[in-house]
N, C-alpha and C positions, 0 to 999 in steps of 0.2 A: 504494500500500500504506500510505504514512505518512497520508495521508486518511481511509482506512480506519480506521485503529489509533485516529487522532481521534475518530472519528463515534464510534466504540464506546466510548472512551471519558466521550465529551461523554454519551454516551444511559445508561452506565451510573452514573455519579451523578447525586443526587438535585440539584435545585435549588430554588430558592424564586421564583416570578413571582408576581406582586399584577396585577389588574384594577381598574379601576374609577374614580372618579374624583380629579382632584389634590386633595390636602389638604393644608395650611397648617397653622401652628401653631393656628389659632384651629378647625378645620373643614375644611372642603370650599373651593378656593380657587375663587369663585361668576366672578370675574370671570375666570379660566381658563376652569372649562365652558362660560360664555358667549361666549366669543371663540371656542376652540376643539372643542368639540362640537359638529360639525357632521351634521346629518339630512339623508339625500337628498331631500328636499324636491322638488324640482323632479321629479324620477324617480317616486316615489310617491304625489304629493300630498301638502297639506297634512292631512286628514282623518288618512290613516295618519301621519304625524309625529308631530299630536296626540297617537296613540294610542299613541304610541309614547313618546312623552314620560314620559305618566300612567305607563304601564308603568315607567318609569326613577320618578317621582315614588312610585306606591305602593311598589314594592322598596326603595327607598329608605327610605322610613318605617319599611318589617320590617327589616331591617337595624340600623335604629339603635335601635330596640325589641330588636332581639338582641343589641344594644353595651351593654344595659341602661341606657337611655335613659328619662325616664318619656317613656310615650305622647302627654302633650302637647309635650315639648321635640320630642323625634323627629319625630311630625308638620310643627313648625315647620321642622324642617332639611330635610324630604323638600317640603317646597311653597318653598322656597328655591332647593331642585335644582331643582326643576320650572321655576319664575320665571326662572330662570337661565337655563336647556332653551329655553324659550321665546323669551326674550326674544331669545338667540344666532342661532336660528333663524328671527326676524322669525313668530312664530306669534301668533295671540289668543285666548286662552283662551276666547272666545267665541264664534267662529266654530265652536265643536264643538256649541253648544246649537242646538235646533230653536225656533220662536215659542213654544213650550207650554213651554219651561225644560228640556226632557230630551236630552239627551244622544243626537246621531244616534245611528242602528241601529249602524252601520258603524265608528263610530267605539269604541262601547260593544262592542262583538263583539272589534274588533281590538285593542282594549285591555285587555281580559277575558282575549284568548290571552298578552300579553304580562304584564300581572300574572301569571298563571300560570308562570312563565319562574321564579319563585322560590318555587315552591311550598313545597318541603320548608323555607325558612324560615319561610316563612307557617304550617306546623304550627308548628315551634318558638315562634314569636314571640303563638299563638292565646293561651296560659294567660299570660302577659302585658298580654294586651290586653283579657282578660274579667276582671274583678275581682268581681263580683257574678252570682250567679244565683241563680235563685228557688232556694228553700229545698225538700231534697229531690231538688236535680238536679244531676248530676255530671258535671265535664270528663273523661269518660273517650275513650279514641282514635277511637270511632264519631262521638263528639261534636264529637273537634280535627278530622276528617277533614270532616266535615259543615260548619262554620264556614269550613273552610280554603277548600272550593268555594267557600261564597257571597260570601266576603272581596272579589274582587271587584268585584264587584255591586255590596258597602256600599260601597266605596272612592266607585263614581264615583258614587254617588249623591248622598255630600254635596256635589259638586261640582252635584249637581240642586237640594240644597235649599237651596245657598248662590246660585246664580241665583233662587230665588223667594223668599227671603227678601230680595234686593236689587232686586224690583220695586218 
């Protein structure tokens, strides 16, 4: 009975839990998630890792874009995590490109579902990240919803055009 009286009590107030990853005074403590963030790797493959990674590296970027970050510092932080991700997990950021520079099918798919995992930031964080459009044309919700899918797409692409610009 006094278990009971516990449980209900414990379930009737509110608490406060945080996810995510350690932070330091300075940031994100890199050489934490790199020791310990660890990916099933061996169970999954390397491929899904990758993709899994990116996932953690794009949310990351929207995240710190909604910490009101500008775009370029955030970026820098969210490819930090990722280097981090990576490196912990003994991954290469290249093993994900094909000979043509693009990003496997598989790896591009599975990483598309996990960017997705933050969607509703990624609306939040869209009129942030757009700063200019042509004249005449409005960020209205059809528009952040629109963007939000393709986000992305954009995300792992520069990870395309940063492989062919480094041939």
């Amino acid at each position: 009975m006094r278990r009971l009286f516990l449980a209900t009590i414990l379930f009737l107030f509110p608490f406060n839990a945080q996810a995510g990853f350690p932070e330091g005074e300075n940031g994100y403590d890199l050489k934490k998630i790199e020791e310990s963030f660890r990916l099933p790797c061996d169970e999954i493959g390397n491929d899904d890792c990758i993709a899994r990674a990116l996932g953690v590296g794009a949310c990351t970027w929207i995240f710190e874009i909604n910490k009101d970050k500008e775009t370029g510092e955030a970026l820098k932080i969210a490819d930090t995590v990722l280097i981090a991700l990576l490196k912990g997990n003994n991954l290469d950021l290249k093993s994900m490109l094909e000979k043509d520079g693009l990003i496997k099918n598989n790896i591009k798919k599975e990483a598309t579902y996990r960017i997705n995992f933050c969607r509703e930031e990624t609306k939040k964080a869209i009129p942030k990240l757009i700063k200019k459009l042509p004249e005449g044309v409005v960020l209205d919700e059809e528009r952040i919803e629109d963007l939000t899918s393709v986000f992305p797409l954009q995300y792992l692409s520069m990870f395309e055009q940063m492989s062919k610009y480094k041939k």
